[in-house]
C-alpha positions as a printed Julia matrix, in Angstrom:
54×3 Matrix{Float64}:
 -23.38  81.21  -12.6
 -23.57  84.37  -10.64
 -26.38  85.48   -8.39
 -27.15  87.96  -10.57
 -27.98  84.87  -13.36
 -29.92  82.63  -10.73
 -32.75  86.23   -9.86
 -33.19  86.73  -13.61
 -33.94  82.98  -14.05
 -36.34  83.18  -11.02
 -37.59  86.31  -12.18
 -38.5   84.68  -15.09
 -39.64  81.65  -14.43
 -41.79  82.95  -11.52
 -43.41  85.37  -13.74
 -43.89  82.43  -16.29
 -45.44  80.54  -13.61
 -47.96  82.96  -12.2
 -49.03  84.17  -15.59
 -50.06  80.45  -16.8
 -51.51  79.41  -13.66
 -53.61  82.91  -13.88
 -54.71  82.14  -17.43
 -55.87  78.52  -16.13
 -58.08  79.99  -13.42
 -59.35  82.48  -15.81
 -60.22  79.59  -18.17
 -62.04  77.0   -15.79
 -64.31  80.44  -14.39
 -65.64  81.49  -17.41
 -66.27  78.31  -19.23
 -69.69  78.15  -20.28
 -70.25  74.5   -18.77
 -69.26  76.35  -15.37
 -71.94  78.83  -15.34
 -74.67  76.91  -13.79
 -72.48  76.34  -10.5
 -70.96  79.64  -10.75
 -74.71  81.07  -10.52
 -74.86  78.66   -7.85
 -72.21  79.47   -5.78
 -73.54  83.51   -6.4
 -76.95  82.61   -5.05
 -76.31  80.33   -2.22
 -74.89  82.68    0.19
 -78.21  85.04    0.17
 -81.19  83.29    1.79
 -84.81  84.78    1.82
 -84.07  86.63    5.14
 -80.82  88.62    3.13
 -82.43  90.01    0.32
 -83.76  93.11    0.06
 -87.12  94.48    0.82
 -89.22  94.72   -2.21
């Protein structure tokens, strides 16, 4: 096998990899069952001196 071969395979195969381990993330944040900790997570950085003035 050239070098030429062994970059196409990791060309490949990296792509591969980085495409199905973005899907995964994708998945697990949008799940429905995750939204109540995702709105969680959203909220718990503010506290009632960081919001806005009404």
């Amino acid at each position: 096998m050239t070098h030429e071969t062994y970059v196409i395979i990791a060309k490949t195969f990296g792509l591969i990899y980085l495409m199905v381990f973005f899907l995964i993330v994708v998945f697990q944040t949008y799940r429905p069952s995750r939204r109540a900790s995702a709105d969680h997570a959203a909220q718990s950085i503010l506290t009632a001196e960081d919001r806005p003035c009404p």
